[in-house]
C-alpha positions as CSV (number, residue, x, y, z in Angstrom):
1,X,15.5,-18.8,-80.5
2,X,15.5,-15.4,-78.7
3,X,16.9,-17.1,-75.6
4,X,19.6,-18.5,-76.8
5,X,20.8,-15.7,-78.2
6,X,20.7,-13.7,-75.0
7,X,22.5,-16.1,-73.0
8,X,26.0,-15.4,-75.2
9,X,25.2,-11.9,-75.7
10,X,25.2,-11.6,-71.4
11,X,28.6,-12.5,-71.2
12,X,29.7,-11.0,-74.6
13,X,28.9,-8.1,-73.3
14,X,30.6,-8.9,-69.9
15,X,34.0,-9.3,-71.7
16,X,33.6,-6.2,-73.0
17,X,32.8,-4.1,-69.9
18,X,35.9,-6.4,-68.2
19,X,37.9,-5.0,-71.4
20,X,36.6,-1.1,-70.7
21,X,37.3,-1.6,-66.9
22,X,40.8,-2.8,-67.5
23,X,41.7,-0.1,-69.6
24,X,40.3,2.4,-66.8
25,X,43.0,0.1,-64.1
26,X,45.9,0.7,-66.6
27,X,45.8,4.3,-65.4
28,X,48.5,6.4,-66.9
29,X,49.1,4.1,-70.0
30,X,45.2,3.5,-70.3
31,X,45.0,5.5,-73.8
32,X,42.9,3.8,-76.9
33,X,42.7,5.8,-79.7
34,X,39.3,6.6,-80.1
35,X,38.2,5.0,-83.4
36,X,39.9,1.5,-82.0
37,X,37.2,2.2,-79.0
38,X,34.3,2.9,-81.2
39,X,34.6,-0.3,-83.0
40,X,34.7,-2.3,-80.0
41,X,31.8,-0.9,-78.4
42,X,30.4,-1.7,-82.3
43,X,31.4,-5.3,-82.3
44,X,30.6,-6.4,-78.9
45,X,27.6,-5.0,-77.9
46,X,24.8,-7.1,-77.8
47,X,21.8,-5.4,-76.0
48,X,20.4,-2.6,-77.6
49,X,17.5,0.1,-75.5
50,X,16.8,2.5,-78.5
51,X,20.1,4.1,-79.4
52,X,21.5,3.5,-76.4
53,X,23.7,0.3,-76.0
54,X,23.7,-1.4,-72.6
55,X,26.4,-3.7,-71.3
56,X,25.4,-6.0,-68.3
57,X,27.8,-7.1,-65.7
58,X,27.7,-9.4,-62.5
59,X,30.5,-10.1,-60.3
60,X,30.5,-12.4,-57.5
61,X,33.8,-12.6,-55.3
62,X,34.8,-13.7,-52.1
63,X,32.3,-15.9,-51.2
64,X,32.7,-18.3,-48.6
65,X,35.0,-18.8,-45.2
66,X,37.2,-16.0,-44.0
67,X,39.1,-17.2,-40.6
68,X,40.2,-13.3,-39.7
69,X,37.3,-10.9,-41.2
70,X,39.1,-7.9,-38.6
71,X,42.6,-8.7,-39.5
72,X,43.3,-8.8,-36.1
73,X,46.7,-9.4,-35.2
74,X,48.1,-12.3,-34.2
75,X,48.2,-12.4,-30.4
76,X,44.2,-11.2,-30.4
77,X,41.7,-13.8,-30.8
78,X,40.6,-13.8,-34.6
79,X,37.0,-13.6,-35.4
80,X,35.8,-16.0,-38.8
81,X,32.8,-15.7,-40.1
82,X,30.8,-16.8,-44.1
83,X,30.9,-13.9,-46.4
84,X,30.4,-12.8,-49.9
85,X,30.4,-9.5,-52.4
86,X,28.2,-9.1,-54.9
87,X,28.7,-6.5,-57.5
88,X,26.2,-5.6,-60.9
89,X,27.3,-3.6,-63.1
90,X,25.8,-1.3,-66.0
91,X,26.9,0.6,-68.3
92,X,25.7,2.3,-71.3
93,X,26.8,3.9,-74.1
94,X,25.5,6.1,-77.1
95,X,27.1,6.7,-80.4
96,X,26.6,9.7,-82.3
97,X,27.6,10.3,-85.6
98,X,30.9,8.3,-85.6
99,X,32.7,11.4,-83.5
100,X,31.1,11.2,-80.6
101,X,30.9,8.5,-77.3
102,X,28.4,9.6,-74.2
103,X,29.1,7.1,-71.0
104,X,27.6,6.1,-68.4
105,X,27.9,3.8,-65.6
106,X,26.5,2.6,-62.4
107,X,27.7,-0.1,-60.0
108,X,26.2,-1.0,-56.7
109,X,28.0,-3.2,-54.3
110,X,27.2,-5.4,-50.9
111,X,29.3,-6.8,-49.2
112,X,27.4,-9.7,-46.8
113,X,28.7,-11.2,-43.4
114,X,26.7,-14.1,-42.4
115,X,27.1,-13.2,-37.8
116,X,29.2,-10.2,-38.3
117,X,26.3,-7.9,-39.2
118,X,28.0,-4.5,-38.6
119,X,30.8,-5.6,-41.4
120,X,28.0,-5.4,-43.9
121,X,27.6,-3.0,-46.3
122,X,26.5,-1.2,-49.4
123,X,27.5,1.0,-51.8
124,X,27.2,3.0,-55.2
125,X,29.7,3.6,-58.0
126,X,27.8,6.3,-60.9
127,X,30.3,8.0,-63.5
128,X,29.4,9.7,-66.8
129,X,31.7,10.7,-69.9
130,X,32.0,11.7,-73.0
131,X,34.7,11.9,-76.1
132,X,34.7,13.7,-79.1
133,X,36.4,13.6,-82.3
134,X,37.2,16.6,-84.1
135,X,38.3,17.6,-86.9
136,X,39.3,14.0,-87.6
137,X,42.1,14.0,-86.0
138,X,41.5,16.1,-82.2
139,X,40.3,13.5,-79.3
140,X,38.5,15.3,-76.9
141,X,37.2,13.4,-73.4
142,X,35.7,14.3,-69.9
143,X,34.6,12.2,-67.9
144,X,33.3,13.0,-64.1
145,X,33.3,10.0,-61.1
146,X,31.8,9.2,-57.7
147,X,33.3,5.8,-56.8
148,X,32.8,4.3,-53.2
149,X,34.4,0.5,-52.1
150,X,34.6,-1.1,-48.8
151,X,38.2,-2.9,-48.9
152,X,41.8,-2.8,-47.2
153,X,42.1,0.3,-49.5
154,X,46.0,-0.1,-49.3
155,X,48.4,-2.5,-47.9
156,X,49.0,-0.4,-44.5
157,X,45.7,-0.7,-43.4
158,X,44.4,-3.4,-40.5
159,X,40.6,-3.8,-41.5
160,X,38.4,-3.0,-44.2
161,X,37.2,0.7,-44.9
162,X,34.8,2.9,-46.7
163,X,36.6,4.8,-49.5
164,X,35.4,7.4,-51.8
165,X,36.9,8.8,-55.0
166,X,35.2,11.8,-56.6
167,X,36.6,14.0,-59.2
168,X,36.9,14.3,-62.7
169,X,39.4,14.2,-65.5
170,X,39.4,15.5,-69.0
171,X,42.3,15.2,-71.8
172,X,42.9,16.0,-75.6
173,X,44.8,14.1,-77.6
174,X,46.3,14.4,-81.4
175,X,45.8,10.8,-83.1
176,X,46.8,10.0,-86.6
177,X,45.1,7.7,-89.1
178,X,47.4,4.5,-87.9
179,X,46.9,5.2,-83.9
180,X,49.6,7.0,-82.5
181,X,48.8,9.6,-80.0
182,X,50.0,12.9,-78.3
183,X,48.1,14.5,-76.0
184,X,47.7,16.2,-72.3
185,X,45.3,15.2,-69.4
186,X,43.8,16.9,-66.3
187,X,42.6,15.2,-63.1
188,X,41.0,16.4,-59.9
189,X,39.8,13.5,-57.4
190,X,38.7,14.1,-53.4
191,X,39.9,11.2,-51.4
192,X,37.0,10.3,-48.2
193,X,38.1,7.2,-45.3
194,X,34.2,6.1,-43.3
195,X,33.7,3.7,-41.1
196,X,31.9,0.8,-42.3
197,X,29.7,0.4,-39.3
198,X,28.9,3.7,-38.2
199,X,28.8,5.2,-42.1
200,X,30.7,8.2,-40.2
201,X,34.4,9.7,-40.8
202,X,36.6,6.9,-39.6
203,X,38.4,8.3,-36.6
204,X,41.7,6.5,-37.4
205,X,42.1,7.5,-41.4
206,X,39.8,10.1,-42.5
207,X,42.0,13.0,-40.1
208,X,45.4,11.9,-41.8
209,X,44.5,10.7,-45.2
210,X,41.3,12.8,-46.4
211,X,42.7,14.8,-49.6
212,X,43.2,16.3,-52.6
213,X,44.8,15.1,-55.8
214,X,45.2,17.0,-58.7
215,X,47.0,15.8,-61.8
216,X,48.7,17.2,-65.0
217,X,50.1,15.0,-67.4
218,X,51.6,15.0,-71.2
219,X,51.6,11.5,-72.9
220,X,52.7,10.1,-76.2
221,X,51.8,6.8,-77.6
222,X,53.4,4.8,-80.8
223,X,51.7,2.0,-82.2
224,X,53.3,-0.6,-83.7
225,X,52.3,-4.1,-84.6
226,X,48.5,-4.3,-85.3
227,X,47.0,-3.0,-81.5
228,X,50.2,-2.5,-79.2
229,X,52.2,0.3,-78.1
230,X,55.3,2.0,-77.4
231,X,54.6,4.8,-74.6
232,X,55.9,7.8,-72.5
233,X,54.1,10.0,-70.1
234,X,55.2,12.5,-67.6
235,X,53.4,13.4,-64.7
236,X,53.3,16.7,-62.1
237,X,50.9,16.2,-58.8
238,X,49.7,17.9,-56.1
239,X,48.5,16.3,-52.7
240,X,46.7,19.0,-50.4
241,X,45.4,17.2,-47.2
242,X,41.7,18.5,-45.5
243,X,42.0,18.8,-42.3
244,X,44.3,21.6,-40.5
245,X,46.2,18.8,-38.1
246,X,47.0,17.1,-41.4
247,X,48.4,20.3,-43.3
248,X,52.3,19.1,-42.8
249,X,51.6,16.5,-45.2
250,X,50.8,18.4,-48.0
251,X,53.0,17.7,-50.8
252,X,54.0,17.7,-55.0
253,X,55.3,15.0,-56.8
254,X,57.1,14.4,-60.5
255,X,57.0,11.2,-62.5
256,X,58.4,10.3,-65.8
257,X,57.6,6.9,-66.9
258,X,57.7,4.8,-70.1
259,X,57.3,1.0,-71.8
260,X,54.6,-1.1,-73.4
261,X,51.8,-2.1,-74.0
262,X,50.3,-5.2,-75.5
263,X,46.8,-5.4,-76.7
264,X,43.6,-5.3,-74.5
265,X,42.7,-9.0,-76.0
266,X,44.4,-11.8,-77.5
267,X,47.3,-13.9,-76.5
268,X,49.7,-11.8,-75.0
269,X,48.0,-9.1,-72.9
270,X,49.0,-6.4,-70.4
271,X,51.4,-3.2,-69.5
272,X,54.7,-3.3,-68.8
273,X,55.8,0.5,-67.3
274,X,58.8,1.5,-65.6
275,X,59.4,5.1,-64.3
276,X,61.4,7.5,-61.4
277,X,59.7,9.3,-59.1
278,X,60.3,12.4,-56.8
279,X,58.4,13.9,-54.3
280,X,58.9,16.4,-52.0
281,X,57.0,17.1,-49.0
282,X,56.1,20.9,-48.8
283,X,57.6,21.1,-45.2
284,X,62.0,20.9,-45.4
285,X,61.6,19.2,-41.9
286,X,59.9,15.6,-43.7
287,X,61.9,13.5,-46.1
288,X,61.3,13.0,-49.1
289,X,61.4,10.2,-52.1
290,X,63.2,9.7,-55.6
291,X,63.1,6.6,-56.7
292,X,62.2,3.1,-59.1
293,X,58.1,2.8,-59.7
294,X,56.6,0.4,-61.9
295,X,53.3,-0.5,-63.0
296,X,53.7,-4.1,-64.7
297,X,51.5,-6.9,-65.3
298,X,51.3,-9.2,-68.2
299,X,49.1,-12.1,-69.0
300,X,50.7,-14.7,-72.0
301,X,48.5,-17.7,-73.0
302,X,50.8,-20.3,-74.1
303,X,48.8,-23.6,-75.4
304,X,47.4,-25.4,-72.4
305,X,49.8,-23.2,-70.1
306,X,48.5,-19.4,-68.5
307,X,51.1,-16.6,-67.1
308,X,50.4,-13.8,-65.2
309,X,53.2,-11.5,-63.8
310,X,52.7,-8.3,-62.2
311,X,55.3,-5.8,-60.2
312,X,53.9,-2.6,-58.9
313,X,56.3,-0.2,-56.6
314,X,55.2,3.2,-55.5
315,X,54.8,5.3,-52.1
316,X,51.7,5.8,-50.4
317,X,51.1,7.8,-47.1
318,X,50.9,6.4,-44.1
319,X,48.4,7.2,-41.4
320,X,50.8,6.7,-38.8
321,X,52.1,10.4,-37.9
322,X,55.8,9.5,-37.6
323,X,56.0,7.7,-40.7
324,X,54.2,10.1,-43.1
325,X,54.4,7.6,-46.2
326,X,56.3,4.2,-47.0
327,X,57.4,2.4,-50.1
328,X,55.0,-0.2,-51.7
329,X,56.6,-3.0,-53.5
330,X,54.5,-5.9,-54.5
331,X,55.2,-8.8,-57.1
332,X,52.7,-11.7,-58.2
333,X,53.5,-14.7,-60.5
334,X,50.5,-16.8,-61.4
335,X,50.2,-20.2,-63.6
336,X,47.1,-21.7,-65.3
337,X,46.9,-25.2,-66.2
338,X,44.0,-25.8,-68.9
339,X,43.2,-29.4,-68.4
340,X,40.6,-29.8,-70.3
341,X,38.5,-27.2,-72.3
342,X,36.1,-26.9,-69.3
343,X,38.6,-27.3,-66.5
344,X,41.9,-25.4,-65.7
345,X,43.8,-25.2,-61.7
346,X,45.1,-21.9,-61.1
347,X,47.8,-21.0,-58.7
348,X,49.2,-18.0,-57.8
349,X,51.5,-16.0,-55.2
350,X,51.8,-12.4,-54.3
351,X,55.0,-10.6,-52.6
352,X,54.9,-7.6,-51.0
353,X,57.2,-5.4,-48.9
354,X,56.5,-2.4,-47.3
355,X,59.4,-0.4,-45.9
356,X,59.4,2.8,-44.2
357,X,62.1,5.7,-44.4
358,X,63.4,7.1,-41.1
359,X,62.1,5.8,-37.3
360,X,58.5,4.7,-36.9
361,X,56.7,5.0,-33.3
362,X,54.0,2.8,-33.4
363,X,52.3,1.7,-29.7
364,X,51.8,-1.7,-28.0
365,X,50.0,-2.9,-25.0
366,X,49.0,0.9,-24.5
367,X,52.9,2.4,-24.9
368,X,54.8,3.6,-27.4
369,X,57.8,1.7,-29.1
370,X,60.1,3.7,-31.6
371,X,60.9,0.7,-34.3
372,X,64.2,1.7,-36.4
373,X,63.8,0.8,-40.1
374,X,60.6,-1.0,-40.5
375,X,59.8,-3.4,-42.9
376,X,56.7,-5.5,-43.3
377,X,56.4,-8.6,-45.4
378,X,52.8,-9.8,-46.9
379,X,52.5,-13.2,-48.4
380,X,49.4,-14.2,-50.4
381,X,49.3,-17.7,-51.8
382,X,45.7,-18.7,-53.5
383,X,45.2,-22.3,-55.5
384,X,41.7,-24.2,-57.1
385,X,39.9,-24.9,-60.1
386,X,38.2,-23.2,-62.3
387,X,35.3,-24.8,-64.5
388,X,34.1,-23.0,-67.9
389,X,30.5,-22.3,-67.8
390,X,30.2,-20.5,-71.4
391,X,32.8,-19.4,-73.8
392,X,35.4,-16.7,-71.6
393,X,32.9,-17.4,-68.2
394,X,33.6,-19.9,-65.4
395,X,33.1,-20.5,-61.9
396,X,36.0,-21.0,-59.7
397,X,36.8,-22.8,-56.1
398,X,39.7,-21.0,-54.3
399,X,42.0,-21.4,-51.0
400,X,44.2,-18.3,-49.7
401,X,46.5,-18.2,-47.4
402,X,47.4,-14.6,-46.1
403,X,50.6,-14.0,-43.7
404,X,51.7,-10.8,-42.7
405,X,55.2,-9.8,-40.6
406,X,56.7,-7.3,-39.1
407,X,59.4,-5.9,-37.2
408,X,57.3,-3.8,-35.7
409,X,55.2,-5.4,-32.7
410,X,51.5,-5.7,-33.0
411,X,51.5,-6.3,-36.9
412,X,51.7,-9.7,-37.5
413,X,48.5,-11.0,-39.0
414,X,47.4,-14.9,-40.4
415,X,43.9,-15.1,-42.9
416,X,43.0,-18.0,-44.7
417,X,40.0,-18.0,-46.8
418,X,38.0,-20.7,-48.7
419,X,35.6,-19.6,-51.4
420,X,34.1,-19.3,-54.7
421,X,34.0,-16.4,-57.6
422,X,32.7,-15.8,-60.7
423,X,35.4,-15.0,-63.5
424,X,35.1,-13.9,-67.2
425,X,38.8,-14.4,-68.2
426,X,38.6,-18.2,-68.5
């Protein structure tokens, strides 16, 4: 009896975490009003270690063929090679009193190359938080973070890197008895670029892009229907850059940005956010941006049928010198067929552009080549089943096929991939 009663509980409690964690991606529109959060945390979890409630996670991703594990570009011989990432996750939490919410969280990663032993690699994710109600009505939270990945931390880069986010945030918010919210937040984070195989300050990255961030926001959030919202947040940042022969890109930036949000669970789920931006480099000689960003993606289950949408637009700096930052654009569209209660195909696309203001000098074959207006196209086209293994859980088979172009030379790039994951959104 006591087994079967764990086995449901593992992934219960997996949703839930999956829940949590996509609240924490949402970013600036990320707000749940802190009773809505206690009474998740209340329903869902399953394992209990004295007062403290745990919530088990395992994800498995990537696992399988990669034809290009360096990116390389096309006219360098690609190296393939078998791979995986495995990623458990814990978190705890402990409720005091009906006001109060302590947090914590750990989450170690390794990322395994079957040849390409210098790609491998491990790392730790730890953060720890806390909220408080007061007074009824006064949502207090801090929370302090020490995450480390190895990915393609943005679009720009060639190869996978080492990055490291540590800082902290607090906020306070005014909530009243039906959900809507008022409030300011605080964040500080340090950005870090390593090398994966020398676990040293990558020589390309960490001179241009090691930094500062530091955040002040106001937001307001108005519930309607049962658990969705109307929002508005506006946004003042700072960007102060490490190392001296990076000092030019220092910079502050503005953001006002608005729209929806549909409930963390159910049919229809998802942000949809819309906003302007300006930022202006702290040295009159760079240009600067004002402009569209966007944060959307939504997720509507209709019947046997599954859409997924997403459009995200931003700027993020560059590491190249003479381009000092480029605009992001990226759109998805995805479509899940449910076949049969254990069975759905999935298929999905991902268009992005990246597009860089002013002249660009990037170097091939050892000399430099000044490239007017450069734009770079990336294509990511993914398709395969996925079988249910218990309630939201299932296993799923997957084919990519990555192309990237450019008008610049030296920064066209072909992947394809052939894999497995684990999924708890089935």
């Amino acid at each position: 009896m006591e087994r079967r009663v764990k086995t449901p509980a593992v992934f219960a409690a997996g949703g839930l975490a999956l829940l949590l964690a996509a609240a924490v991606r949402l970013g600036a529109q990320s707000y749940v009003p802190f009773r809505e959060e206690v009474g998740t945390i209340r329903q869902q979890t399953r394992f209990r270690l004295g007062p403290l409630r745990i919530v088990p996670l395992i994800r498995l991703s990537d696992v399988g063929y990669d034809t290009n594990v360096y990116f390389a570009e096309e006219r360098r011989q690609a190296v393939s090679d078998l791979t995986a990432t495995i990623s458990p996750e814990l978190r705890g939490y402990w409720l005091g009193g009906g006001s109060l919410v302590l947090t914590i969280m750990e989450n170690p990663e390794y990322v395994a190359y079957a040849r390409e032993s210098d790609l491998r690699s491990f790392t730790n994710s730890v953060s720890a938080g806390l909220r408080w109600l007061a007074l009824r009505r006064f949502s207090l939270s801090a929370e302090y973070h020490d995450l480390s990945h190895v990915r393609r931390y943005q679009s720009e880069f060639e190869h996978r890197i080492q990055d490291t986010a540590r800082g902290a945030r607090a906020s306070l918010f005014f909530e009243t008895p039906r959900g809507t919210a008022l409030g300011v937040t605080a964040a500080v984070d340090d950005f870090r670029f390593e090398d994966v195989t020398s676990g040293t300050p990558d020589p390309t990255y960490h001179l241009a892009l090691d930094r500062r961030e530091t955040s002040l926001a106001a937001e307001a959030y108005y519930r309607v229907f049962s658990r969705s919202y109307f929002f508005a947040r506006a946004e003042w940042s700072r960007y102060a850059f490490v190392h001296e022969i990076s000092a030019w890109r220092d910079a502050a930036a503005v953001e006002a940005s608005g729209g929806f949000r549909f409930p963390l669970s159910g049919r229809a789920r998802g942000t949809i956010r819309v906003g302007f931006k300006s930022f202006r480099p702290d040295d009159p000689l760079r240009q600067g941006f004002a402009g569209l960003v966007a944060g959307t993606g939504i997720n509507v289950r209709l019947g046997r049928i599954g859409i997924d949408l997403g459009l995200d637009r931003d700027i993020a700096f560059s590491y190249l010198e003479s381009a000092y930052y480029y605009v992001d654009t990226r759109a998805r569209a995805g479509l899940s067929l449910y076949l049969f209660r254990s069975l759905r195909l999935d298929v999905r696309g991902d268009y992005g552009t990246m597009a860089y203001p002013g002249p660009v000098e990037v170097w091939d074959n050892g000399a430099p080549v000044l490239v007017e207006d450069r734009r770079d196209t990336q294509w990511d086209v993914s398709a395969g089943p996925v079988f249910r293994i218990f309630r939201t859980a299932g296993f799923g088979l997957t084919y990519n096929l990555y192309r990237r172009t450019s008008n610049a030379p030296g920064f066209n790039i072909r992947r394809d991939f052939v894999g497995a994951f684990v999924t708890y959104e089935f």
